[in-house]
C-alpha positions as CSV (number, residue, x, y, z in Angstrom):
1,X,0.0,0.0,0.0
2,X,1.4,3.7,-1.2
3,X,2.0,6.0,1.9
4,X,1.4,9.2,1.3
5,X,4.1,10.8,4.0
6,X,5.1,14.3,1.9
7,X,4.3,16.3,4.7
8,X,6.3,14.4,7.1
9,X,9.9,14.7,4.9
10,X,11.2,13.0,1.5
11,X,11.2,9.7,0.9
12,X,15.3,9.9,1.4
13,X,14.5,11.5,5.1
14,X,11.8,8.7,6.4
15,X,13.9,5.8,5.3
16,X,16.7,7.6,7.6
17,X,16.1,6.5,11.5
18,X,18.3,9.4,12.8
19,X,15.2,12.2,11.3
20,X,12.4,13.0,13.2
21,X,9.2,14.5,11.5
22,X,7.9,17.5,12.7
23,X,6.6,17.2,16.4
24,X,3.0,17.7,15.5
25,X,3.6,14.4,13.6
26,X,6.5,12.5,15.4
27,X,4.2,12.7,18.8
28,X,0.7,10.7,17.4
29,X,3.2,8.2,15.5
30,X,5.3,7.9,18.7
31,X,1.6,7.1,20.3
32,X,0.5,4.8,17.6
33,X,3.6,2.2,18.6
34,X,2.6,2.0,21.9
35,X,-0.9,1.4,21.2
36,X,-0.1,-1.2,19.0
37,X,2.0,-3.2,21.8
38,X,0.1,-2.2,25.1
39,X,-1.8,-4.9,25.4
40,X,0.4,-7.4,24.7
41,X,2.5,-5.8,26.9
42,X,0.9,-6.3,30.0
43,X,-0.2,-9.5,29.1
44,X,2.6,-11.8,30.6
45,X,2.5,-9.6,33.8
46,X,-0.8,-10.5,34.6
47,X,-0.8,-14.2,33.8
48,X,2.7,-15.0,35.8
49,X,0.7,-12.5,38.7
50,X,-2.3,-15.2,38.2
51,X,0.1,-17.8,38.2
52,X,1.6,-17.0,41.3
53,X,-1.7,-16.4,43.3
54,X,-1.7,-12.9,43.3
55,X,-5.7,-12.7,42.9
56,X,-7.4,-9.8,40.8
57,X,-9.9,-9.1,43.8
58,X,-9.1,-6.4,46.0
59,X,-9.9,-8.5,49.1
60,X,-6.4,-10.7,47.8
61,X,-3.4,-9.4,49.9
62,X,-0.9,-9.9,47.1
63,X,-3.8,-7.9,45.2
64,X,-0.7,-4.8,44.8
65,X,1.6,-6.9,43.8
66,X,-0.2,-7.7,40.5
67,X,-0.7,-3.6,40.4
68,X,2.8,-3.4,40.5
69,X,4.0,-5.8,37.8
70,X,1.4,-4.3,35.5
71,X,3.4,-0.9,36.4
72,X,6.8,-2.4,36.1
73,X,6.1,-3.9,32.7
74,X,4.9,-0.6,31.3
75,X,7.8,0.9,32.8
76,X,10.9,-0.9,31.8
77,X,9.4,-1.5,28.3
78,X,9.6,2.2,28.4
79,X,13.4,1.9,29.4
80,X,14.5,-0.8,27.2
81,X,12.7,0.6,24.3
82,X,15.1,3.6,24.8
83,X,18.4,1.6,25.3
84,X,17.1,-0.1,21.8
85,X,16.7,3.8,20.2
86,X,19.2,6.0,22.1
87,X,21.6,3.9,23.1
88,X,24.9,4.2,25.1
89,X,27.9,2.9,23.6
90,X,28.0,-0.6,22.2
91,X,24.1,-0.9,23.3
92,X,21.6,0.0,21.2
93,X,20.5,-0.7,17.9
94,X,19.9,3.0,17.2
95,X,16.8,1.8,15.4
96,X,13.6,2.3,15.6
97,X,13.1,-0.6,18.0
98,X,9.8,-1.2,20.0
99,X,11.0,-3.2,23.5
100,X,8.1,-5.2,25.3
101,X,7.5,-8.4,27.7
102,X,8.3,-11.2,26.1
103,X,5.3,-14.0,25.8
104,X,8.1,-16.7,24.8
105,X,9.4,-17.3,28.5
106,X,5.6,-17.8,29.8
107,X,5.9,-21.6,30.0
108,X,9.3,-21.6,31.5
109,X,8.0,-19.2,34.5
110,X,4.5,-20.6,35.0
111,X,6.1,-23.7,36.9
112,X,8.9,-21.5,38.3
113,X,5.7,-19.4,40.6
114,X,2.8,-21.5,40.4
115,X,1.1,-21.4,44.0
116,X,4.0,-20.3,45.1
117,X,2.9,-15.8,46.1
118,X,6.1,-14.3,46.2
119,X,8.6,-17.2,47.4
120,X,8.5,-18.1,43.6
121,X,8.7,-14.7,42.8
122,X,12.2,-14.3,44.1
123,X,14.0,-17.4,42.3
124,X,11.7,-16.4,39.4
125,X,13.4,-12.7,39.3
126,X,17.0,-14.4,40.0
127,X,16.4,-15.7,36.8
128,X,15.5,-12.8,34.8
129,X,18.7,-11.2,36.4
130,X,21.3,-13.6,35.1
131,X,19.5,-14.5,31.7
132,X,19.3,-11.1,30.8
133,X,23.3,-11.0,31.4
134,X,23.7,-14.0,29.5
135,X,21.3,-12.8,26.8
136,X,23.8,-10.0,26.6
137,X,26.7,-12.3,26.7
138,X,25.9,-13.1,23.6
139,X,26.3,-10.2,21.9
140,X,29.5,-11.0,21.4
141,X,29.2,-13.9,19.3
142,X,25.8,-13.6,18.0
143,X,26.6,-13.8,14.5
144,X,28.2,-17.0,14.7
145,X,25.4,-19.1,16.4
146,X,23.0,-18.4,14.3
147,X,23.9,-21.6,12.2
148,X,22.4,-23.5,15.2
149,X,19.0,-21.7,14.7
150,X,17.6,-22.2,11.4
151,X,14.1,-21.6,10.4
152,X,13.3,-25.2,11.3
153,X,14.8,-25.1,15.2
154,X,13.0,-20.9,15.7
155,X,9.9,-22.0,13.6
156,X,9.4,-25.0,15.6
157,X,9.9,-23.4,19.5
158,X,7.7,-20.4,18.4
159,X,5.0,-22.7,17.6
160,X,5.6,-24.3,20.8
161,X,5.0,-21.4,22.8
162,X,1.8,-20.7,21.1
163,X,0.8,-24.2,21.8
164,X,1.6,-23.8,25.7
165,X,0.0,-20.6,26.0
166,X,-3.4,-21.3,24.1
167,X,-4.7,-23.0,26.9
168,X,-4.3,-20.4,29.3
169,X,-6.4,-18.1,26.5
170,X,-9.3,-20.9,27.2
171,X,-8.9,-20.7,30.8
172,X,-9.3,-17.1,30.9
173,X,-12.4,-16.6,28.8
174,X,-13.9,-19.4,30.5
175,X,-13.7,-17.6,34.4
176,X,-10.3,-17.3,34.9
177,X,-7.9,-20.2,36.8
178,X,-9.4,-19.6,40.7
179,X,-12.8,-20.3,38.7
180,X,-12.0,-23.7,37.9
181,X,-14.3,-26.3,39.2
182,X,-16.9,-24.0,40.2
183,X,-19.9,-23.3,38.9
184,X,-19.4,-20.1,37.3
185,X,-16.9,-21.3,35.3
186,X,-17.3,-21.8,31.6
187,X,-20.7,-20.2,31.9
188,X,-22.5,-18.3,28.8
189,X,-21.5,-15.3,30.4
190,X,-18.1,-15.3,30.5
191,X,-18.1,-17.0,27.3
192,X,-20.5,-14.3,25.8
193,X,-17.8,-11.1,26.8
194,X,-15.0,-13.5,25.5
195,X,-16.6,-14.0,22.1
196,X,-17.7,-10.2,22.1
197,X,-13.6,-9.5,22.1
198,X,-12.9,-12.2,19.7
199,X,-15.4,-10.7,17.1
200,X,-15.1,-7.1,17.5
201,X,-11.6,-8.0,16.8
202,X,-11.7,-9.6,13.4
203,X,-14.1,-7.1,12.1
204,X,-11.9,-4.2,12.9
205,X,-8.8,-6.6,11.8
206,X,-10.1,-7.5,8.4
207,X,-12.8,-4.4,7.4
208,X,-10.9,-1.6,8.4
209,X,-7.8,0.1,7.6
210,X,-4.8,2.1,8.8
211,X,-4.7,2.0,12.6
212,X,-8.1,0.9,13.1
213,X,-7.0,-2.3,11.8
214,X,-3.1,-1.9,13.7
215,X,-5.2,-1.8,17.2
216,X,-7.7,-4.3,16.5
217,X,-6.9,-6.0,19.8
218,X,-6.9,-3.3,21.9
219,X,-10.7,-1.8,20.2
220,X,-11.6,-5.6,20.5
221,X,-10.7,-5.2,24.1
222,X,-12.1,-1.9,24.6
223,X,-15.8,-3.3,23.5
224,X,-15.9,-6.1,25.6
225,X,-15.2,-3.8,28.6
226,X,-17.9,-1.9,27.9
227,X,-19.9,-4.7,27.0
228,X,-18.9,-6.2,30.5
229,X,-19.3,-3.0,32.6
230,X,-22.8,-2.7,31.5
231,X,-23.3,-6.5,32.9
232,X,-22.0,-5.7,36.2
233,X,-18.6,-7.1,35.7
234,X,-16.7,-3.9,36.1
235,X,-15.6,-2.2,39.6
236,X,-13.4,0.6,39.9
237,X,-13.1,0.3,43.8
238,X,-9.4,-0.4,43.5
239,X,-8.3,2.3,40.9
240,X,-9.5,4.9,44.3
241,X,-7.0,2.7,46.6
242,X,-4.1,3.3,43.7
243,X,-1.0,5.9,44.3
244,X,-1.0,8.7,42.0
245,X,2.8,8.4,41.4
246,X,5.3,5.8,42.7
247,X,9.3,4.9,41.7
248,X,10.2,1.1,41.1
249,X,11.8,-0.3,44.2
250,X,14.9,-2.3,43.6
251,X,14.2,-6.0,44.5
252,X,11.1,-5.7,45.4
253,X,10.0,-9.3,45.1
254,X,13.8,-10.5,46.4
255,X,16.6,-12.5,44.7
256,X,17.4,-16.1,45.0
257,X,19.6,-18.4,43.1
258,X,17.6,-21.2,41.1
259,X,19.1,-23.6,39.2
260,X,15.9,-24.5,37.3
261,X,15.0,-20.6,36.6
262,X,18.9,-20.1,36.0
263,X,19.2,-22.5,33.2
264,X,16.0,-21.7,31.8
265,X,16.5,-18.6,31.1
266,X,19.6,-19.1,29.6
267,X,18.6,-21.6,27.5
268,X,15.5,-19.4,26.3
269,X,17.9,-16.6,25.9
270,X,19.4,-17.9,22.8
271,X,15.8,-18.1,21.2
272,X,14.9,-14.4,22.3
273,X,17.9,-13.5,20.7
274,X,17.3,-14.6,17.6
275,X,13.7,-13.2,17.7
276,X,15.5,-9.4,17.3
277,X,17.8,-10.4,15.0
278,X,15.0,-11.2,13.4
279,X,12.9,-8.3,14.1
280,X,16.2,-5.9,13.2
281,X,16.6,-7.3,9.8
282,X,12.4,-7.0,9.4
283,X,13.2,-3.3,10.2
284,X,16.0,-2.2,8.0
285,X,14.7,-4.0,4.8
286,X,11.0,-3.0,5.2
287,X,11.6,0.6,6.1
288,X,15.6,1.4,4.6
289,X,15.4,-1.4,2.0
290,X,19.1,-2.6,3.0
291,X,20.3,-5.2,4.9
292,X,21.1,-4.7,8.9
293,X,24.7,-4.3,9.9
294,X,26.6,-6.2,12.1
295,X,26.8,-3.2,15.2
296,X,23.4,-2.9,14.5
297,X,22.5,-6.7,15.3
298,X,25.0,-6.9,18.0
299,X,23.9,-3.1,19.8
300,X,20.0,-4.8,19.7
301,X,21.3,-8.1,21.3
302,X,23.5,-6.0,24.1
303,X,20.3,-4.1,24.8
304,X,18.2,-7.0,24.8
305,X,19.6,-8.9,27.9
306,X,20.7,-5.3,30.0
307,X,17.8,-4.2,29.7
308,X,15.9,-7.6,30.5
309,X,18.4,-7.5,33.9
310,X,17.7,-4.0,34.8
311,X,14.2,-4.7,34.8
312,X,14.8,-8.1,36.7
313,X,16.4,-5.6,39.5
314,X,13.1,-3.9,39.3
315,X,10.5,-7.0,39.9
316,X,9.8,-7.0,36.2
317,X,9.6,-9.4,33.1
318,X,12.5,-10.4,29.9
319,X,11.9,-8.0,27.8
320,X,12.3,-8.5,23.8
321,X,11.5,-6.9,20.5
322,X,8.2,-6.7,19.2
323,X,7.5,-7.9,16.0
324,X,4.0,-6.3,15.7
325,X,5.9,-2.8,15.6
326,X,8.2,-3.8,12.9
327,X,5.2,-4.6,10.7
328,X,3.7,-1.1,12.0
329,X,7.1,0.5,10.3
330,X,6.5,-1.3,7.2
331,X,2.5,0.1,7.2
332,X,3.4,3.6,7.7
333,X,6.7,4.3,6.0
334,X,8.8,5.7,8.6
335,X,11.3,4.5,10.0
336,X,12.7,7.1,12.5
337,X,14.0,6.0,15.8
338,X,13.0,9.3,17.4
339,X,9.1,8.5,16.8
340,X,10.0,5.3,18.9
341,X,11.8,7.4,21.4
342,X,8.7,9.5,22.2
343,X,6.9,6.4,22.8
344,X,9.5,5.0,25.0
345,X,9.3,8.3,27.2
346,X,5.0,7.6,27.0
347,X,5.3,4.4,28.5
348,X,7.8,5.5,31.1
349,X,5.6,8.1,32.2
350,X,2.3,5.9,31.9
351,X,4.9,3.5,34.2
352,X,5.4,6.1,37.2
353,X,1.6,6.0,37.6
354,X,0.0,3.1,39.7
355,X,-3.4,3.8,38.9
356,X,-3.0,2.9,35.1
357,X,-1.9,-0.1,36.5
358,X,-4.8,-0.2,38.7
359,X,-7.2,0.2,35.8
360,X,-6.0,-2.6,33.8
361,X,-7.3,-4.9,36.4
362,X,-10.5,-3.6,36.6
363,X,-10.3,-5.4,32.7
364,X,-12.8,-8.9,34.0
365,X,-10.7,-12.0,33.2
366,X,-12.9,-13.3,30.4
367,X,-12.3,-10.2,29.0
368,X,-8.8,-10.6,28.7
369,X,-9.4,-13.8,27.9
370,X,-10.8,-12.9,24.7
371,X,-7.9,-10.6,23.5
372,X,-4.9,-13.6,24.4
373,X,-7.2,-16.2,22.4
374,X,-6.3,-14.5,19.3
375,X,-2.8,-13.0,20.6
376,X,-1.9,-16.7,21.4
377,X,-2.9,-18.0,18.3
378,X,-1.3,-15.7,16.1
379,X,2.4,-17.1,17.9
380,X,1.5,-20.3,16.7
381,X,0.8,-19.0,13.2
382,X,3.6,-17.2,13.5
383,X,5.9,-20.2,14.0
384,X,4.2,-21.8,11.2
385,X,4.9,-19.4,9.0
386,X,8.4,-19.7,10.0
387,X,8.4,-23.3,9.3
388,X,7.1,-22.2,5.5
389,X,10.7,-21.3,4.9
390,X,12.3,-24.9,5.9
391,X,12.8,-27.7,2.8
392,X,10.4,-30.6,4.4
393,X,12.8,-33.5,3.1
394,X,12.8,-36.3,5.6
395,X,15.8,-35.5,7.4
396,X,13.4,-32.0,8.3
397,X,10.1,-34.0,8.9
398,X,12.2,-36.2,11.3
399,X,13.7,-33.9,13.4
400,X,10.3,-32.0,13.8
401,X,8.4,-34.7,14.6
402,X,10.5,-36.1,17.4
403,X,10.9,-32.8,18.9
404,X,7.2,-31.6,18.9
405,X,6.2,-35.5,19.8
406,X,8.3,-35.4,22.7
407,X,8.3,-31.5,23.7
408,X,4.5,-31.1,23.1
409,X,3.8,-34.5,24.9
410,X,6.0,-33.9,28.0
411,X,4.0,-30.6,28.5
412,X,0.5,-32.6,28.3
413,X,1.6,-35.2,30.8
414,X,4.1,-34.1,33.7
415,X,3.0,-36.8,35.3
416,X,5.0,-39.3,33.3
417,X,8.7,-37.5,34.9
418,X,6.9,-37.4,38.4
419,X,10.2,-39.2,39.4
420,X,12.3,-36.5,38.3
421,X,14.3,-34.0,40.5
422,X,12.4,-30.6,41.0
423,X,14.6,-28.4,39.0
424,X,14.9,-31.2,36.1
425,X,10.8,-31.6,35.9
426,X,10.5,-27.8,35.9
427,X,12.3,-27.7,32.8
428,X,11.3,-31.1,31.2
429,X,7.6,-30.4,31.6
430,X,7.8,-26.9,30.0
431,X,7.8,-29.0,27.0
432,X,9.6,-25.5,25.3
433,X,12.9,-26.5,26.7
434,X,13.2,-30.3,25.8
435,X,11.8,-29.6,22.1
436,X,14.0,-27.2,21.6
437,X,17.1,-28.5,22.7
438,X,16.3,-32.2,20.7
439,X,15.5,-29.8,17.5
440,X,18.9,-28.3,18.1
441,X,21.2,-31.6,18.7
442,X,19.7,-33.2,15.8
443,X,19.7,-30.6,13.4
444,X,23.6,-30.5,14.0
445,X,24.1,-33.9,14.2
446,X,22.2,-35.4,11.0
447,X,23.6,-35.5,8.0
448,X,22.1,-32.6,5.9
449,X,22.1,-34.7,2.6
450,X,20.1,-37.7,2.7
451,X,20.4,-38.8,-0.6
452,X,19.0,-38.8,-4.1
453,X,17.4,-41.9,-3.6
454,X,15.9,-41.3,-0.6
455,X,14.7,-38.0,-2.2
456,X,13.2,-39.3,-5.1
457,X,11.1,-42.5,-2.6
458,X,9.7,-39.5,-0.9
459,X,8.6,-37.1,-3.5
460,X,7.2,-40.2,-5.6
461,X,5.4,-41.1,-2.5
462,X,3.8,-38.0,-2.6
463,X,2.9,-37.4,-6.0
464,X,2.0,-41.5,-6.6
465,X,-1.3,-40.4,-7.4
466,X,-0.3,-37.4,-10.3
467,X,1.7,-39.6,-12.1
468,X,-0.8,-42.4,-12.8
């Protein structure tokens, strides 16, 4: 689609990420890219909250603690967002690089907190600590493992993660996981709000242009809230109990050494990494038609994992590029890091204030529910469409099936490693972890050529029918 952007600079100007348009411009564009990531944002935060037991009632004493993740995540996507834009050194992209939660470390932290209030918040933020140093570690050799990770090892584990999270998406529109087993849950109501969501969605997805289709999931949100509030589902009572303004405070859930949230992260480090180098090459061809540049790749993988630690420090959540903004670049035709910056400073501010936070859990679960449905969805699709790029001989089919076989069926049935040690069945039963690792080992182990004969059994297998 042609973008008509005259009155924001030349063509040579937008494709340059060190111009800014003209404030009156730069400032609604800057707004656009958080809108586009907000909810998605929060997301994680308020599932690993869930997770942990840290109930969406007021009456729940961890109640602020789930206030203050939602703030913390809005903050430091703010802060890494500018390490990605600004930059300091060898940190930084310089690009215009939109920094948010990540989803893909969802079903490595679930197990990490589950039950657990804030005792598994503390091993769970020891983790996010040291991964995001060894996320940045890896900076300094990024370009050389990326042999490891082809389309058919990335494809595969972003699929997975889809797959893990979906069922959450279900539990939420259905009531929510303290509704299970009770009558409530899964009832036409909550169902009803859910669907609401999932249609208002599609419509404004697929009949509607320009940023009315960008922020489809947020508008889909936004009409089942109403739709909800006007069903009694709504209170506000804790948005008057919120602060006004409040700092971060520096270990605020604790720090403690886990082996199983240690290795964890590290492992899902390398994955997230190759996510932005991913998302950095999606940016420089789709809005400066040219290939990224080695500081460039190596400044977005340094910022990356500091500023996944900082926010670690902070009680917060890995942090990661967001692909949805890179395809936001592509839509409008600009590509200047300052528009990001603006953002960045948006969500900073929106972060400092506790009763934003406050007001996204006034948002009813089924609600929410609604908007990951489709969110969690789209990473599976998105992991398939990575797979689109892999050549499905048999050595490929083979690897993928034993990984997702094993991975995917781990993850359905803990139960069958019950004998395990606690940190091994924490990162067996992710089912992320073990798939990934398998897809990995065999894809540098097996032979890449398996043979003309082989080759020619399989495609005639295929096509028996077309040649008779």
């Amino acid at each position: 689609m042609a973008h008509d952007n005259s009155a924001l600079g030349t063509p040579e100007q937008l494709r340059d990420p060190n111009y800014t348009p003209p404030m009156a411009a730069a400032i609604p564009l800057g707004i656009q890219h958080v809108l586009a990531m907000f909810v998605s944002n929060v997301t994680p935060a308020i599932i690993i909250a869930g997770a942990a037991g840290f109930g969406f009632g007021s009456g729940s004493p961890d109640f602020h603690n789930l206030i203050y993740m939602i703030q913390m995540a809005i903050l430091f996507a703010g802060v890494a967002t500018l390490l990605q834009t600004i930059g300091f050194g060898p940190v930084g992209a310089r690009l215009p690089i939109v920094q948010g939660t990540s989803f893909a470390f969802i079903p490595i932290m679930i197990p990490l907190v589950a039950g657990k209030g804030v005792d598994g918040m503390a091993a769970l933020m020891g983790g996010v600590m040291i991964g995001g140093l060894f996320h940045a570690f890896l900076a300094l050799f990024i370009g050389k493992i990326r042999f490891a990770l082809p389309p058919l090892v990335t494809g595969l584990v972003v699929t997975m993660i889809g797959l893990a999270l979906v069922k959450v998406g279900i539990q939420y529109a259905a009531g929510g996981v303290p509704a299970i087993g009770k009558p409530e849950y899964g009832s036409l109501q909550n169902w009803f709000v859910a669907l609401v969501v999932i249609f208002t969605t599609l419509g404004f997805k697929f009949f509607t242009r320009g940023m009315w289709s960008v922020a489809a999931v947020l508008i889909g949100l936004m009409v089942g809230y109403v739709v909800a509030y006007f069903m009694g589902m709504v209170s506000f009572v804790n948005v008057g109990k919120a602060a006004s303004f409040a700092l971060p405070n520096p270990f605020h859930f604790g720090f403690e050494f886990s082996f199983a949230a240690v290795i964890g992260f590290c492992l899902m480090a390398f994955i997230s990494a190759i996510e932005t180098v991913g998302d950095v090459s999606g940016i420089t061809k789709g809005g400066a038609q040219r290939e990224a540049t080695a500081e460039e790749i190596t400044g977005a993988t340094w910022a990356d994992g500091l500023g996944t630690a900082v926010a670690g420090v902070f009680g917060s959540l890995p942090n990661t590029s967001f692909s949805q903004n890179v395809g936001l670049i592509a839509m409008t035709g600009v590509m200047s890091r300052g528009v990001v910056t603006i953002g960045a400073i948006f969500l900073i501010i929106c972060g400092l204030v506790p009763k934003i936070g406050a007001l996204i859990t006034t948002i009813p679960i089924e609600v929410l529910g609604g908007g990951v449905i489709i969110m969690f969805g789209m990473v599976a699709a998105a992991g398939i469409s990575m797979l689109s790029d892999v050549d499905w001989n048999r050595r490929n089919m083979v690897i993928f099936a034993i990984s997702l076989s094993i991975g995917l069926g781990l993850q359905l049935e803990p139960g069958a490693l019950q004998h395990l040690p606690g940190t091994a069945k924490i990162l067996m039963t992710s089912g992320l972890l073990p798939a990934a690792f398998i897809a990995i080992f065999l894809n540098l182990v097996l032979p890449q050529e398996i043979g003309d004969d082989q080759t020619e059994e399989l495609s005639g297998g295929m096509a028996g029918h077309k040649s008779d």
